[in-house]
Chimera marker file (.cmm) of the C-alpha trace (Angstrom):
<marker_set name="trace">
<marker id="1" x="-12.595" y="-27.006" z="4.355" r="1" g="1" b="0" radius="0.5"/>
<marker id="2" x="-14.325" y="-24.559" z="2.266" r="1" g="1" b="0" radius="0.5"/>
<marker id="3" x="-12.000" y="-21.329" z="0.977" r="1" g="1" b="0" radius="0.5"/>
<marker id="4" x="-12.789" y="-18.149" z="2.431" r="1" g="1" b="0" radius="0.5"/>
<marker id="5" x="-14.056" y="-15.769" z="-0.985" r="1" g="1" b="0" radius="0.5"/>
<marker id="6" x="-14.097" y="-12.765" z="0.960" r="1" g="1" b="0" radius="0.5"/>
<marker id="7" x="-10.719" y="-12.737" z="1.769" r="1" g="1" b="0" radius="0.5"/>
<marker id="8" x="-9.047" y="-11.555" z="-1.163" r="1" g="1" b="0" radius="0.5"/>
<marker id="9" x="-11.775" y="-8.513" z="-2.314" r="1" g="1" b="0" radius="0.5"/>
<marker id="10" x="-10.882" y="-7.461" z="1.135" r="1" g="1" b="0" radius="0.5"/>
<marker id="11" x="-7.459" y="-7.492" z="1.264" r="1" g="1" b="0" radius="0.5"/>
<marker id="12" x="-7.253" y="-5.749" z="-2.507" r="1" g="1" b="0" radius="0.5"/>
<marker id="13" x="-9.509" y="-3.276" z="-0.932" r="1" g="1" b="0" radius="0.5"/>
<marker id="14" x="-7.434" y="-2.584" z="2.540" r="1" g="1" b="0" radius="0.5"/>
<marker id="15" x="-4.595" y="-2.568" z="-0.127" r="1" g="1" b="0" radius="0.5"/>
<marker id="16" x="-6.050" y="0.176" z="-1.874" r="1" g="1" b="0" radius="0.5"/>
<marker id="17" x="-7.588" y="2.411" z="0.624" r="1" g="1" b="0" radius="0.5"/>
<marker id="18" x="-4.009" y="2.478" z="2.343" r="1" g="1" b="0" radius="0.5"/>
<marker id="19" x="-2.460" y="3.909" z="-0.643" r="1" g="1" b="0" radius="0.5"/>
<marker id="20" x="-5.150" y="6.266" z="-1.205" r="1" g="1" b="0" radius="0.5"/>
<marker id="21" x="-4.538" y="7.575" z="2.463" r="1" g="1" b="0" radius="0.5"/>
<marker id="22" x="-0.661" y="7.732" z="1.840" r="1" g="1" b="0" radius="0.5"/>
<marker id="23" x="-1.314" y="9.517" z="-1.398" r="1" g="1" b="0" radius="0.5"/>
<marker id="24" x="-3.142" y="12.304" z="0.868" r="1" g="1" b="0" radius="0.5"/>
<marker id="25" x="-0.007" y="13.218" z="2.592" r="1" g="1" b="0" radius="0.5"/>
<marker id="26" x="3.002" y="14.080" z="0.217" r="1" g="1" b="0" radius="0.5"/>
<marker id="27" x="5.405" y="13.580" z="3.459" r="1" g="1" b="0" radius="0.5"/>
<marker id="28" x="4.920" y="9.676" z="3.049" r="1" g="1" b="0" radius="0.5"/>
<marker id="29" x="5.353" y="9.320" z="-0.535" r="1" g="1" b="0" radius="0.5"/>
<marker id="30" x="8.645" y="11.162" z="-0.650" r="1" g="1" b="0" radius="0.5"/>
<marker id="31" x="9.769" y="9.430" z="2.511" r="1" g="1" b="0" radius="0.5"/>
<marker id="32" x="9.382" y="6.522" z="0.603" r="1" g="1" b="0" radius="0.5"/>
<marker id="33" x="10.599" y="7.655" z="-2.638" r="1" g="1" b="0" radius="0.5"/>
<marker id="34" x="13.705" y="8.484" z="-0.730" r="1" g="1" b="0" radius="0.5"/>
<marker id="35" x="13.885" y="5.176" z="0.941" r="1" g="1" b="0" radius="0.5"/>
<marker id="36" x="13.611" y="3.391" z="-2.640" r="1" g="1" b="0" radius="0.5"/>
<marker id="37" x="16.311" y="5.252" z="-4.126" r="1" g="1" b="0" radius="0.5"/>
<marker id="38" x="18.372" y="4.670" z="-1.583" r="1" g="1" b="0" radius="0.5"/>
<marker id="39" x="18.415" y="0.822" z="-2.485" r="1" g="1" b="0" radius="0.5"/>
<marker id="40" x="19.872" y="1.991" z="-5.691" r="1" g="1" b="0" radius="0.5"/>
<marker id="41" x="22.208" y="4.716" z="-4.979" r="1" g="1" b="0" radius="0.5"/>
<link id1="1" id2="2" r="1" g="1" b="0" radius="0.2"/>
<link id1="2" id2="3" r="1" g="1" b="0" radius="0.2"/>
<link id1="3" id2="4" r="1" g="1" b="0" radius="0.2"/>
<link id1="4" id2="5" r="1" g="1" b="0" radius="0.2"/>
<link id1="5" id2="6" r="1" g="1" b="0" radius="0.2"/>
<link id1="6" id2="7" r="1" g="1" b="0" radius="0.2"/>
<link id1="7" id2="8" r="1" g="1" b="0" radius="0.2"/>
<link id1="8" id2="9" r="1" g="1" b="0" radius="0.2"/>
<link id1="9" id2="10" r="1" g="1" b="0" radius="0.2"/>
<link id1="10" id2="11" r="1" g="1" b="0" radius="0.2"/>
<link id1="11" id2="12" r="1" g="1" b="0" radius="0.2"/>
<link id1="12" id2="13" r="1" g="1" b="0" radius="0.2"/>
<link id1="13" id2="14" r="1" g="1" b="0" radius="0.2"/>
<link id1="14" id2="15" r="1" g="1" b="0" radius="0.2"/>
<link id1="15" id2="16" r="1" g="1" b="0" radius="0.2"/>
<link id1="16" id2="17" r="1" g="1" b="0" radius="0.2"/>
<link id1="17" id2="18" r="1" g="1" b="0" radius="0.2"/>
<link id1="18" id2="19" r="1" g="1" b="0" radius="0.2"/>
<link id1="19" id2="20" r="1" g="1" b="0" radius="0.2"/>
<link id1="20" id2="21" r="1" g="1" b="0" radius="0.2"/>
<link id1="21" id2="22" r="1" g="1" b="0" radius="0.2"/>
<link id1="22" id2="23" r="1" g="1" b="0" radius="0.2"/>
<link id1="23" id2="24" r="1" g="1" b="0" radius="0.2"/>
<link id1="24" id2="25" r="1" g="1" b="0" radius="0.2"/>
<link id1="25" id2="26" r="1" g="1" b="0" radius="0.2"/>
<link id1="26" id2="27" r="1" g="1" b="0" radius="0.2"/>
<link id1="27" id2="28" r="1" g="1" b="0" radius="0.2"/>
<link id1="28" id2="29" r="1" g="1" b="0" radius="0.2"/>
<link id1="29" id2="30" r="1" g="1" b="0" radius="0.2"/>
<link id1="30" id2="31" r="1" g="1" b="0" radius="0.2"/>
<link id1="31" id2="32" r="1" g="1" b="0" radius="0.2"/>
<link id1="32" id2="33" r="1" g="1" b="0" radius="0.2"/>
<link id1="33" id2="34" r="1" g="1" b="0" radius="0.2"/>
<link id1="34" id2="35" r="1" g="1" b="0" radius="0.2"/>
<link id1="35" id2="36" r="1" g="1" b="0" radius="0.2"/>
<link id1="36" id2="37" r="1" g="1" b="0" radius="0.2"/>
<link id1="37" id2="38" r="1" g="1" b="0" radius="0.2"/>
<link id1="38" id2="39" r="1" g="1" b="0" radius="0.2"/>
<link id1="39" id2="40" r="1" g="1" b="0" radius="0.2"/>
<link id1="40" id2="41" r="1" g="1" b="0" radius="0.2"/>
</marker_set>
């Protein structure tokens, strides 16, 4: 069966294009600041 090359440029993309969103509202990235520190503290 013959791999798929599309797969991973799209997924890196998705990948990046959600982070861009999140970086748009502040709300998420300090939710989730919070959330990592809490794994430490």
């Amino acid at each position: 069966m013959k791999p798929r090359r599309w797969i991973l440029p799209v997924l890196v993309v998705a990948i990046l294009v959600a982070t861009l969103l999140a970086y748009r509202h502040p709300a998420v990235m300090i939710q989730l600041s919070e959330q990592i520190w809490a794994c430490f503290g």
